[in-house]
KELOVEX-883127 format. One line per field, with one value per residue: residue in three letters; x, y, z of N, C-alpha, C, O, CB in turn. Coordinates in nm, 3 decimals. Glycine has a CB too. Layout:
N
aa <- c(Ala; ...)
nu <- c(X; ...)
nv <- c(Y; ...)
nw <- c(Z; ...)
cau <- c(X; ...)
cav <- c(Y; ...)
caw <- c(Z; ...)
cu <- c(X; ...)
cv <- c(Y; ...)
cw <- c(Z; ...)
ou <- c(X; ...)
ov <- c(Y; ...)
ow <- c(Z; ...)
cbu <- c(X; ...)
cbv <- c(Y; ...)
cbw <- c(Z; ...)
REM end
This chain:
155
aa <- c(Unk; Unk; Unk; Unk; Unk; Unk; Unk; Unk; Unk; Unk; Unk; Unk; Unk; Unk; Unk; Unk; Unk; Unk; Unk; Unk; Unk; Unk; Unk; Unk; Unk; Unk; Unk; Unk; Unk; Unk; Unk; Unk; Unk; Unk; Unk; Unk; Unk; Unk; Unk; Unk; Unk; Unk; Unk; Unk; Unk; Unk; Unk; Unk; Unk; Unk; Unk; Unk; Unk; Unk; Unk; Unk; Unk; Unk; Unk; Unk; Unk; Unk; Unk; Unk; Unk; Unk; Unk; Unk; Unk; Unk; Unk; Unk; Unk; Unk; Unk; Unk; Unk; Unk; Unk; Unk; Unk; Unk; Unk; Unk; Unk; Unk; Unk; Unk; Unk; Unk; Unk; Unk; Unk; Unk; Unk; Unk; Unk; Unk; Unk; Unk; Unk; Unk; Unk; Unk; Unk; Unk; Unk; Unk; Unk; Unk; Unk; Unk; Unk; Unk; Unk; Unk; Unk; Unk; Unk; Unk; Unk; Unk; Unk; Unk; Unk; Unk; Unk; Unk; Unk; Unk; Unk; Unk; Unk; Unk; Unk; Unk; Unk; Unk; Unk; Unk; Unk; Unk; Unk; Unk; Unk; Unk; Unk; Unk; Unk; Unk; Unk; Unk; Unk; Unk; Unk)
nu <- c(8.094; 7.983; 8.004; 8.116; 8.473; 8.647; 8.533; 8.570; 8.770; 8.990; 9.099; 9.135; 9.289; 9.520; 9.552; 9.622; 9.891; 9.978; 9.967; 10.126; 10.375; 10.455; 10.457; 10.700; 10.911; 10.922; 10.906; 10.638; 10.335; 10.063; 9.805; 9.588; 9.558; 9.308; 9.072; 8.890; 9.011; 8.869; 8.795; 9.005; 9.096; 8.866; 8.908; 9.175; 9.067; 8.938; 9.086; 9.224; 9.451; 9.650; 9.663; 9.813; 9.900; 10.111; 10.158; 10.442; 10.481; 10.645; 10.605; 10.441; 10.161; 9.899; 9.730; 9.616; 9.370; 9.330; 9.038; 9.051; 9.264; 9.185; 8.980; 9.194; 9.290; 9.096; 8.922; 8.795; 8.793; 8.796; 8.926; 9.167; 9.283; 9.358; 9.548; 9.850; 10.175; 10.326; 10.201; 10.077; 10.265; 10.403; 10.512; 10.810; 10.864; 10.879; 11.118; 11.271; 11.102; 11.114; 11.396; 11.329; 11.198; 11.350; 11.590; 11.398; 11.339; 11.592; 11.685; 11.410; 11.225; 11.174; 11.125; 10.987; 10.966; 10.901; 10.728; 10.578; 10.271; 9.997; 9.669; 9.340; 9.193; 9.433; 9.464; 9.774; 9.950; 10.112; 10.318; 10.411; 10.600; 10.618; 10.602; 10.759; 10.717; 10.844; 10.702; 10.614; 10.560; 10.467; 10.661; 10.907; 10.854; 10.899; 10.669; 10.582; 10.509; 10.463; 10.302; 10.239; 10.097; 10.012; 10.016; 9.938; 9.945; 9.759; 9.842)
nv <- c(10.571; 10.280; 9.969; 9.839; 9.954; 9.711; 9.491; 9.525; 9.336; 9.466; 9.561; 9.376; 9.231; 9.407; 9.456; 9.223; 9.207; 9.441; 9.294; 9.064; 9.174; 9.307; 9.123; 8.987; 9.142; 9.245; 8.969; 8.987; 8.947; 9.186; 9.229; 9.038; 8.711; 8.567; 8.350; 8.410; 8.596; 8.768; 8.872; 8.939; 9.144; 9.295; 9.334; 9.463; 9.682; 9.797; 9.786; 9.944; 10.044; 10.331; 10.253; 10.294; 10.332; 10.398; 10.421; 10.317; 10.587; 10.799; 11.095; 10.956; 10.859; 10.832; 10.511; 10.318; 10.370; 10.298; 10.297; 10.372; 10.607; 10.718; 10.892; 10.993; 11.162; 11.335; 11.287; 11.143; 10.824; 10.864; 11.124; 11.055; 10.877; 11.022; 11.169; 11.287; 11.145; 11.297; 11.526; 11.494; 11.555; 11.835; 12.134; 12.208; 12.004; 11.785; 11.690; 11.595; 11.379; 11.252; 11.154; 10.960; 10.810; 10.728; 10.583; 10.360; 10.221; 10.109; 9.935; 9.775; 9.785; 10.046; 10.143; 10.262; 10.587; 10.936; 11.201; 11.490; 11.503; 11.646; 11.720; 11.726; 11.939; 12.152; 12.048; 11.974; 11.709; 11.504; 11.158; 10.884; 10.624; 10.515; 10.249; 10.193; 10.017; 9.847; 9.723; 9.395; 9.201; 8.842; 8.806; 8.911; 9.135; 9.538; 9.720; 9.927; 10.125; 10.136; 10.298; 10.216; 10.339; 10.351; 10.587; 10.896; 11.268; 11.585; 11.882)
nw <- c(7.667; 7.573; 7.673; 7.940; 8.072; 8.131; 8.049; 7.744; 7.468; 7.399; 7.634; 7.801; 7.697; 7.734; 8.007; 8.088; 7.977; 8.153; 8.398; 8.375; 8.286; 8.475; 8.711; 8.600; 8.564; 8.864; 9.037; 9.196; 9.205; 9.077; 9.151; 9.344; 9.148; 9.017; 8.873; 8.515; 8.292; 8.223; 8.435; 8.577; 8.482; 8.546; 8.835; 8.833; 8.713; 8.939; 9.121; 9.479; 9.404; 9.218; 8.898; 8.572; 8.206; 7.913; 7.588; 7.310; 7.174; 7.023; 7.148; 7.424; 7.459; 7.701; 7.789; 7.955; 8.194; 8.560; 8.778; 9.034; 8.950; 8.743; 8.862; 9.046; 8.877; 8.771; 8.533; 8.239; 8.124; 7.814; 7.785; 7.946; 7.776; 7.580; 7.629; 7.626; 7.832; 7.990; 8.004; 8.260; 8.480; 8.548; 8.386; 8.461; 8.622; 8.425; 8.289; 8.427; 8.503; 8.266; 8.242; 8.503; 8.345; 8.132; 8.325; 8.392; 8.182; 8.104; 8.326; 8.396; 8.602; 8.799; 9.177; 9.442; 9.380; 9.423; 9.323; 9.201; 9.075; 8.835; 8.810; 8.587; 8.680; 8.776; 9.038; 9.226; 9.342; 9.519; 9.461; 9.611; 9.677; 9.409; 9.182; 8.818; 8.551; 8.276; 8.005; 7.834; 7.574; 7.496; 7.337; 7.468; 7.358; 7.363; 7.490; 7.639; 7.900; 8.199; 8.556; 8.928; 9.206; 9.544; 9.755; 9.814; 9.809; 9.867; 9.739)
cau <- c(8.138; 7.846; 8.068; 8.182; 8.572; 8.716; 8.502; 8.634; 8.880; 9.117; 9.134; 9.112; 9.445; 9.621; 9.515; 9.714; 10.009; 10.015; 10.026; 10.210; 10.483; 10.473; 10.545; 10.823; 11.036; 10.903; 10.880; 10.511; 10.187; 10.039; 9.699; 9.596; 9.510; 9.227; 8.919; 8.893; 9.084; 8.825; 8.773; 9.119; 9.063; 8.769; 8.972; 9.268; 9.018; 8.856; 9.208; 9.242; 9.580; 9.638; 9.694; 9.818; 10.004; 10.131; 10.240; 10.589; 10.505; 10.724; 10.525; 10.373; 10.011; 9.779; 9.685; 9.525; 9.386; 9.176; 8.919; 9.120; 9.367; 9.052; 8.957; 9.258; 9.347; 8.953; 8.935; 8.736; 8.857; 8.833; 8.984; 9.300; 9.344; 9.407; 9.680; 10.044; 10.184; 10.418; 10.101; 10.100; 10.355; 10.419; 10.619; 10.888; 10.959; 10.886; 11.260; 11.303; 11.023; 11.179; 11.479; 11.277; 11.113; 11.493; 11.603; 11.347; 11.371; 11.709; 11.660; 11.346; 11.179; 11.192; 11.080; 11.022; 10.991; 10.820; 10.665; 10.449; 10.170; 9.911; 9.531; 9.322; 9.186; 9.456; 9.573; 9.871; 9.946; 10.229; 10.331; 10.549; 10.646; 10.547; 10.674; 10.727; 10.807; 10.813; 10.546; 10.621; 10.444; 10.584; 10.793; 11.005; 10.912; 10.884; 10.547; 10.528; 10.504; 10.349; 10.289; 10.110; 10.124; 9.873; 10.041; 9.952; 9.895; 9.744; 9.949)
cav <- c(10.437; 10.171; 9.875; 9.838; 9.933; 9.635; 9.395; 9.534; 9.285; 9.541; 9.597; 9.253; 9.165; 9.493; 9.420; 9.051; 9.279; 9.467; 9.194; 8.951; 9.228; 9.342; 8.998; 8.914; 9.206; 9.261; 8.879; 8.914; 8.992; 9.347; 9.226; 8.854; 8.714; 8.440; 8.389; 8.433; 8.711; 8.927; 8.872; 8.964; 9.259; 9.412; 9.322; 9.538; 9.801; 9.862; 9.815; 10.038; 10.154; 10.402; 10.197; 10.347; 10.302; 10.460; 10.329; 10.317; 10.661; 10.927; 11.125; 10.805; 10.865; 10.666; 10.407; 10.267; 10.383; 10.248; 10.342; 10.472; 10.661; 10.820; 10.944; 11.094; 11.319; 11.392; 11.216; 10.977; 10.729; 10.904; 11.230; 11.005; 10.806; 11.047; 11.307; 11.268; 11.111; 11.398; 11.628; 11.470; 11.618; 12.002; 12.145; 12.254; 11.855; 11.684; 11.621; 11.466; 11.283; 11.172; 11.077; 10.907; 10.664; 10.640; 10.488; 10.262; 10.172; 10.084; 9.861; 9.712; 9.921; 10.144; 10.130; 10.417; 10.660; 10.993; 11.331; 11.593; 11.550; 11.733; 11.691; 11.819; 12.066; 12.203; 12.009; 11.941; 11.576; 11.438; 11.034; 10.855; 10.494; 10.468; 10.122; 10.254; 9.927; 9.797; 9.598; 9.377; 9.099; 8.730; 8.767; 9.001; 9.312; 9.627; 9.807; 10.061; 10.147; 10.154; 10.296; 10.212; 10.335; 10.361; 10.686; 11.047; 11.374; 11.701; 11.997)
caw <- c(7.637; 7.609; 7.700; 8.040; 8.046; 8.150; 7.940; 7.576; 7.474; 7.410; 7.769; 7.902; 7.689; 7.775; 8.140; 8.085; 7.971; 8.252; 8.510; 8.321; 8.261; 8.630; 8.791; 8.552; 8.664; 8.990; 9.056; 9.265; 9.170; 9.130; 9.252; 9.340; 8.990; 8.998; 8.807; 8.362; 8.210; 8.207; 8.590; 8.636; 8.414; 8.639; 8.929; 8.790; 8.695; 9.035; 9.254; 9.526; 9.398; 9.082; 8.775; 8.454; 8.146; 7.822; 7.496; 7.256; 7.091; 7.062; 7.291; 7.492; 7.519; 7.828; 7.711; 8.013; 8.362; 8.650; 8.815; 9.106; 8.877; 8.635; 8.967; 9.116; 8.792; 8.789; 8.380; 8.205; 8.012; 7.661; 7.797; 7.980; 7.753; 7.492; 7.697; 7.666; 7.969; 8.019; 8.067; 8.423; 8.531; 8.557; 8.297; 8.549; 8.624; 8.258; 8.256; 8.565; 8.485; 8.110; 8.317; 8.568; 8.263; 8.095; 8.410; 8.434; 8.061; 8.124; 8.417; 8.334; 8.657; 8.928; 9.288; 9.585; 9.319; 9.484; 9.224; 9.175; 8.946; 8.834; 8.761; 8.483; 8.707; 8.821; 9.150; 9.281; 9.396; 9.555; 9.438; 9.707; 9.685; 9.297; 9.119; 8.692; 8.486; 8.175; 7.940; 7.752; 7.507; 7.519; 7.291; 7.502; 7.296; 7.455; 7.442; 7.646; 8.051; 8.314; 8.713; 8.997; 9.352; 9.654; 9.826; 9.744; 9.914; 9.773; 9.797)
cu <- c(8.025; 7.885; 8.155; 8.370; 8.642; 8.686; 8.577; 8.754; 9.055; 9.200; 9.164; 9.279; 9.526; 9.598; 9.606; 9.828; 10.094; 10.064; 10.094; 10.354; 10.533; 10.491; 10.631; 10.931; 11.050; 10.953; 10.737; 10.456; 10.159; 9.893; 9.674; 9.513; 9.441; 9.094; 8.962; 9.002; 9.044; 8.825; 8.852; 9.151; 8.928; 8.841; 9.092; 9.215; 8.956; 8.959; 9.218; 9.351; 9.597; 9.766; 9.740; 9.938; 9.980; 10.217; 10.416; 10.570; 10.589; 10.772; 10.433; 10.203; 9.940; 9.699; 9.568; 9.540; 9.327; 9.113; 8.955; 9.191; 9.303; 8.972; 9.046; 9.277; 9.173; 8.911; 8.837; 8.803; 8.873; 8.917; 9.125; 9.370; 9.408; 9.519; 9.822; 10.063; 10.248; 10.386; 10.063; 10.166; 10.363; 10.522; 10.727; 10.979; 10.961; 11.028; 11.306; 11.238; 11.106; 11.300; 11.434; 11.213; 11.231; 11.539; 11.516; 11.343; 11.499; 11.729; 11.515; 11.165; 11.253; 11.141; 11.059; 11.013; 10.901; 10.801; 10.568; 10.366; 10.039; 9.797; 9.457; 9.243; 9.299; 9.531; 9.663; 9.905; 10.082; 10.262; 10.449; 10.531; 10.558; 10.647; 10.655; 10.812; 10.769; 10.716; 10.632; 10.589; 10.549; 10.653; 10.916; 11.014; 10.830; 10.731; 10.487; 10.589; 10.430; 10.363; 10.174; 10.174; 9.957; 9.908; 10.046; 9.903; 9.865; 9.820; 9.872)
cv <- c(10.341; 10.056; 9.903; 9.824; 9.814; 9.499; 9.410; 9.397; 9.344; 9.542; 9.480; 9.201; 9.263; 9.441; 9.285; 9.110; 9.327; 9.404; 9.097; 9.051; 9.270; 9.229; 8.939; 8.983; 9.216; 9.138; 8.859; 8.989; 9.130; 9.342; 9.050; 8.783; 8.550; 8.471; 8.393; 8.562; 8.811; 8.973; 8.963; 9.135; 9.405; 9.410; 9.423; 9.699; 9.875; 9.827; 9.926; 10.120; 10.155; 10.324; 10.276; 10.308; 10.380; 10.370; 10.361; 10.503; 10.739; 10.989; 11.060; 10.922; 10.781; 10.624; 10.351; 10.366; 10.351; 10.353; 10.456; 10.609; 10.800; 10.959; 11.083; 11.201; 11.400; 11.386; 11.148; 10.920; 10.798; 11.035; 11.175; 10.968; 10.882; 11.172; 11.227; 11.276; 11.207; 11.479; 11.549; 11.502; 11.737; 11.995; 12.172; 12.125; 11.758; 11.665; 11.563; 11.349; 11.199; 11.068; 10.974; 10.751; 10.565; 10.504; 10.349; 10.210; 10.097; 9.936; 9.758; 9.761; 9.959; 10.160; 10.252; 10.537; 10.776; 11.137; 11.358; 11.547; 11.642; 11.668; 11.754; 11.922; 12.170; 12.147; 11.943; 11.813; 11.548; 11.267; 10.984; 10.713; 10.426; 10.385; 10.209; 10.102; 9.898; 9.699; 9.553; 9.248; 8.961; 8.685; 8.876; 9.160; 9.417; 9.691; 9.885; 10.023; 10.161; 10.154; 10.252; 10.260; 10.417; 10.512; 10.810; 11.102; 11.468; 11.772; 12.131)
cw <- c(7.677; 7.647; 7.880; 8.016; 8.027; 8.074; 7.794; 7.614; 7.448; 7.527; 7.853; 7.844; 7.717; 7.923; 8.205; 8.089; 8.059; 8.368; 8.503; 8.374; 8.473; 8.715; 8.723; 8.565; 8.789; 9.085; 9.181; 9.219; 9.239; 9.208; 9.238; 9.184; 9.013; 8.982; 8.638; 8.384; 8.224; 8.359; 8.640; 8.612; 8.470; 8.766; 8.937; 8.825; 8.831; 9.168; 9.315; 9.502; 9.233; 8.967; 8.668; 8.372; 8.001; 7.748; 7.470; 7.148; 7.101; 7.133; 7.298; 7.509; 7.646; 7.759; 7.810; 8.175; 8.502; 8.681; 8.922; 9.025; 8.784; 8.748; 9.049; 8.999; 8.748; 8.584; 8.369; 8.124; 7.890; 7.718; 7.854; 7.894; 7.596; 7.516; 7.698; 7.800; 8.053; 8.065; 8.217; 8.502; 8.533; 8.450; 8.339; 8.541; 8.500; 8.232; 8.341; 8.615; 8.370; 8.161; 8.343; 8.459; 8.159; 8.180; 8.406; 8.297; 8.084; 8.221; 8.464; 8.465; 8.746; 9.071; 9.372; 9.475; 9.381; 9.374; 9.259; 9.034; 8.928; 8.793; 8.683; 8.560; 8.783; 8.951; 9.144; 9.359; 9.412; 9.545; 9.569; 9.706; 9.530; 9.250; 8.908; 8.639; 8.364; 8.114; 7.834; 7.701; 7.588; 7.430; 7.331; 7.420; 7.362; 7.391; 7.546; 7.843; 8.099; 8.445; 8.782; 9.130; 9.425; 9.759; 9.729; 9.842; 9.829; 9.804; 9.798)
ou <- c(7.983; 7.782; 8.241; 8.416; 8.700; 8.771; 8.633; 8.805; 9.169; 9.322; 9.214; 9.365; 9.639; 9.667; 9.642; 9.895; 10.214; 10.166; 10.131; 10.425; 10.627; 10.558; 10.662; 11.040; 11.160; 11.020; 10.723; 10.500; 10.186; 9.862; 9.719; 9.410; 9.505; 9.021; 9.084; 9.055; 9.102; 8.850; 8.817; 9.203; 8.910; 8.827; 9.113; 9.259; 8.928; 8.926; 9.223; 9.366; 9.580; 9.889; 9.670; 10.044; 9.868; 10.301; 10.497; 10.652; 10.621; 10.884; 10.339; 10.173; 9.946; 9.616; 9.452; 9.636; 9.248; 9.120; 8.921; 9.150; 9.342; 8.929; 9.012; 9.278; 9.160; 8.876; 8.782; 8.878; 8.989; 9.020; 9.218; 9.491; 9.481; 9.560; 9.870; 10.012; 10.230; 10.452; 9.977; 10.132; 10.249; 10.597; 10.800; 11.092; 11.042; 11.049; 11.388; 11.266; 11.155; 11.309; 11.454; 11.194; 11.234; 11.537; 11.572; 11.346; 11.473; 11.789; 11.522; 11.047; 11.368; 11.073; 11.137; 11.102; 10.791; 10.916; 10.483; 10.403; 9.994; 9.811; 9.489; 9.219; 9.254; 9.644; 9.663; 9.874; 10.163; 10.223; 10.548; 10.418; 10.475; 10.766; 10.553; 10.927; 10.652; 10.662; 10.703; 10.586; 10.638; 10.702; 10.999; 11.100; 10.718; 10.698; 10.367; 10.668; 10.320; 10.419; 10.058; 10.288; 9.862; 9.820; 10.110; 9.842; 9.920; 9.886; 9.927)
ov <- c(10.328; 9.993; 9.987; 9.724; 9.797; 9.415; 9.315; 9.365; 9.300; 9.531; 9.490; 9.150; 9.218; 9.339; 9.259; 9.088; 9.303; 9.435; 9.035; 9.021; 9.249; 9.257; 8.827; 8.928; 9.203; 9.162; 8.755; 9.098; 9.179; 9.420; 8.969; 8.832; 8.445; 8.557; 8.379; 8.601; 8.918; 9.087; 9.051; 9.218; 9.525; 9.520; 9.471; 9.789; 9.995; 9.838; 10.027; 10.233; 10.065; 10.332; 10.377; 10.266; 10.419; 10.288; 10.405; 10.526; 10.761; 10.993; 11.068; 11.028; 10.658; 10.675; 10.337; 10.409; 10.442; 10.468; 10.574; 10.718; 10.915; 11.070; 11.194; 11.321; 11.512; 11.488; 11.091; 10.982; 10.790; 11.029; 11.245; 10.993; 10.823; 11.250; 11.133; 11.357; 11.207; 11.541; 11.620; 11.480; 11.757; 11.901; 12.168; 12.111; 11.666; 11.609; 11.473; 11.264; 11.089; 10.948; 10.877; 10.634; 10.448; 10.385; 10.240; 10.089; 9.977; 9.839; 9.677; 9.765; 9.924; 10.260; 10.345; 10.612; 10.726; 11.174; 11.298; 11.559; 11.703; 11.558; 11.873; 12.017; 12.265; 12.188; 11.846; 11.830; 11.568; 11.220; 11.047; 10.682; 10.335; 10.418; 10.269; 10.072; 9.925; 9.607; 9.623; 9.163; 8.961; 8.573; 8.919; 9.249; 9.397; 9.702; 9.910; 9.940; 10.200; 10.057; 10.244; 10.226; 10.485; 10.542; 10.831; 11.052; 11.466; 11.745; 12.234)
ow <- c(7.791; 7.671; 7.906; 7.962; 7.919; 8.042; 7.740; 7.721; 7.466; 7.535; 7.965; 7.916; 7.735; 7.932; 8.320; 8.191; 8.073; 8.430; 8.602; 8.470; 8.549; 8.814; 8.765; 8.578; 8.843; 9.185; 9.245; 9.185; 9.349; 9.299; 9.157; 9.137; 9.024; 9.031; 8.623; 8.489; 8.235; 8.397; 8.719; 8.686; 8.450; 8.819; 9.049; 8.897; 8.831; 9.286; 9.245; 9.549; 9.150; 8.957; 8.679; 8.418; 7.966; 7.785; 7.552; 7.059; 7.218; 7.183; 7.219; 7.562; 7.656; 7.684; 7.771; 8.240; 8.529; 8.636; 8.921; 9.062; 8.765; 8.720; 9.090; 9.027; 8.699; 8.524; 8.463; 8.049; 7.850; 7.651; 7.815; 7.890; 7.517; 7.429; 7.762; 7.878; 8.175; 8.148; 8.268; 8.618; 8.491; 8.423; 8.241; 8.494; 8.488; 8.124; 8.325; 8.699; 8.394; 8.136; 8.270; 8.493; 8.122; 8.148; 8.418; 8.320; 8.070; 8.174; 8.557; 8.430; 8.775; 9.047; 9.353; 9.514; 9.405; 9.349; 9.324; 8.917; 9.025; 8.740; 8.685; 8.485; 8.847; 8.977; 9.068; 9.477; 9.322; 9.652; 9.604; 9.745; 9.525; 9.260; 8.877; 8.671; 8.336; 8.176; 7.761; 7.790; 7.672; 7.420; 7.251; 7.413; 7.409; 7.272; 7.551; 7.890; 8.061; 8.495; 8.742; 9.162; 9.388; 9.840; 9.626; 9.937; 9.719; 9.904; 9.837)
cbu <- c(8.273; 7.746; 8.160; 8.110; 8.607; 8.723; 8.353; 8.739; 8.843; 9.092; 9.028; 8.936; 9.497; 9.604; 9.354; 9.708; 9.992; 9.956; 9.955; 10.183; 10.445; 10.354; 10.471; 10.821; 11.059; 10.765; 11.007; 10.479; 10.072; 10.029; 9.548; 9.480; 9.671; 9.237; 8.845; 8.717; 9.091; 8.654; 8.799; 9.229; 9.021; 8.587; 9.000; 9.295; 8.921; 8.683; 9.348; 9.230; 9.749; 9.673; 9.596; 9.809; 10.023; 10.171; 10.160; 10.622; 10.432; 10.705; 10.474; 10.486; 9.930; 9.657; 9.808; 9.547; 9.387; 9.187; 8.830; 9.224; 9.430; 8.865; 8.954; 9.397; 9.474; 8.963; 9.052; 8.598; 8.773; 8.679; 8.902; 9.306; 9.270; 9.306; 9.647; 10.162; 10.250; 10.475; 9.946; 10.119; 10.437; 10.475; 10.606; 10.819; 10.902; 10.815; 11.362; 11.299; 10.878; 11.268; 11.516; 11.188; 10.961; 11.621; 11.588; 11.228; 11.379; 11.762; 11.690; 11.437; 11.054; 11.161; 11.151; 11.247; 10.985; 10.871; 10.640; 10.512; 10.119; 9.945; 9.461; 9.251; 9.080; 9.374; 9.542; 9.881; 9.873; 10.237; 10.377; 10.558; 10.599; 10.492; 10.536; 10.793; 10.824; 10.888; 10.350; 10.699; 10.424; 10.550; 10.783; 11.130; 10.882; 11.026; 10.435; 10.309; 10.548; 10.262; 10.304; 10.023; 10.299; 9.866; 10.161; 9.877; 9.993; 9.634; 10.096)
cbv <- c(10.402; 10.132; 9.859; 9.726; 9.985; 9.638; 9.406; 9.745; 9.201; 9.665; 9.674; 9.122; 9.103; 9.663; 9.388; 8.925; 9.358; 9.512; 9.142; 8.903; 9.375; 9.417; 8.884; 8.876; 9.319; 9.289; 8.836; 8.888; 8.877; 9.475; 9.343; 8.779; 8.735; 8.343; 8.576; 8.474; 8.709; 8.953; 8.746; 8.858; 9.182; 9.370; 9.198; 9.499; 9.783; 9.797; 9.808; 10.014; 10.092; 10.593; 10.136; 10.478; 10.146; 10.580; 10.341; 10.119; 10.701; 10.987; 11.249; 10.718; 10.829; 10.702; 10.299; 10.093; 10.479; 10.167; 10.224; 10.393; 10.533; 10.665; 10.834; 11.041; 11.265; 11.602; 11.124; 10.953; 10.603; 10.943; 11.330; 10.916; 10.677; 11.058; 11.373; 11.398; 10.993; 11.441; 11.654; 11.387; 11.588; 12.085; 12.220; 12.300; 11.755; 11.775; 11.692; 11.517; 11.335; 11.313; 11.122; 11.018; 10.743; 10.743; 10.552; 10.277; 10.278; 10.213; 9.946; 9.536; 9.930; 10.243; 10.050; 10.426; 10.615; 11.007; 11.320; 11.770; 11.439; 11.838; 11.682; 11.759; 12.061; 12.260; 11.960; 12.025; 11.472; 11.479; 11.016; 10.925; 10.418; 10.571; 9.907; 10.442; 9.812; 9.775; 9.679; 9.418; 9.101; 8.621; 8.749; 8.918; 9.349; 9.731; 9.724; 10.093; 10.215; 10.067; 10.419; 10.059; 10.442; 10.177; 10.658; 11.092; 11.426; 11.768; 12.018)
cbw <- c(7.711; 7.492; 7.560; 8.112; 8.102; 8.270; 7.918; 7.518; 7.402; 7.389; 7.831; 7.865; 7.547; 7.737; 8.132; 7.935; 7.922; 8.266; 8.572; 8.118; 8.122; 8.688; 8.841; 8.423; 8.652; 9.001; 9.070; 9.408; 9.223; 8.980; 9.210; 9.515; 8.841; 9.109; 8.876; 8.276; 8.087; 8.128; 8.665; 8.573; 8.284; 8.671; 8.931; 8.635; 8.588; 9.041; 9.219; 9.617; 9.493; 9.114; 8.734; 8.469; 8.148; 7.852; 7.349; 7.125; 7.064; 7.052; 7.323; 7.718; 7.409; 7.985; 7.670; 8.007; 8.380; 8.798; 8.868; 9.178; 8.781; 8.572; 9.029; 9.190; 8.581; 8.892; 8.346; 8.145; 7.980; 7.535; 7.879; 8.053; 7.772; 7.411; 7.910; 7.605; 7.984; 7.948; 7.955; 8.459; 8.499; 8.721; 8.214; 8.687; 8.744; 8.095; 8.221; 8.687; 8.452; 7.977; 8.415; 8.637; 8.123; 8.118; 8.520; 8.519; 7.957; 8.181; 8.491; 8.312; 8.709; 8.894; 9.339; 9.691; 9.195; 9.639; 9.085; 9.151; 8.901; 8.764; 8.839; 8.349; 8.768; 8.805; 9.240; 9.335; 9.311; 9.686; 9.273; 9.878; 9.858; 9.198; 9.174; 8.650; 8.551; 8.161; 7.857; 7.741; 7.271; 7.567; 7.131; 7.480; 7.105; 7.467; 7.383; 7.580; 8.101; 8.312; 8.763; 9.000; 9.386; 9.785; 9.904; 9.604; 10.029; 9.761; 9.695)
REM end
């Protein structure tokens, strides 16, 4: 990628999405938001805690992930962002995960949420106090999801 992630404007208005949508259910800010758009958008991208989000498909693809996040599943950007979100999970829990994104569909998110995920090589990661909420534009339409949390352990 010859463009710094967080510059594209793709990324700088999904990046708005994200934090717009995350302090209108949540009601506070996912990281302190001051400076341009894009500012806010490298600021996002280089948060100490694992960002990510997936669209409205079917099977949701990632759409977006920081820096932290690209890190913990051991990814780059073109290889994240093109895996079904579901492949994060073990195939064992992918339904307690599906659940897990009903619910929070339903309710607009989720809080304390704690899983196993996996990494593309192979490890084992434990999530504990992950937030999963909804995105959505301003005109109230849904487009997709998205987690973040700062607690994991390997297993």
């Amino acid at each position: 990628m010859t463009q710094e992630i967080w510059k594209q404007q793709q990324i700088i208005n999904w990046s708005q999405l994200l934090l717009n949508s995350y302090e209108k259910f949540l009601r506070h800010q996912l990281i302190e938001r001051k400076g341009s758009r894009e500012e806010q958008a490298q600021a996002l991208f280089f948060a100490p805690v694992v960002v990510v989000s997936h669209g409205t498909e079917a099977d949701p693809i990632f759409n977006y992930a920081n820096q932290t996040a690209l890190k913990l599943w051991e990814m780059n950007w073109e290889e994240f962002t093109q895996m079904p979100s579901r492949q994060s999970a073990e195939i064992s829990i992918q339904e307690e995960r599906k659940q897990l994104l009903e619910q929070a569909g339903q309710q607009n998110f989720i809080d304390n949420y704690r899983g196993v995920r996996i990494g593309s090589t192979g490890k084992r990661f434990l999530i504990e106090k992950a937030i999963v909420w909804n995105l959505v534009n301003i005109e109230s339409k849904y487009c997709g999801q998205a987690a973040t949390f700062s607690q994991w352990s390997f297993l």
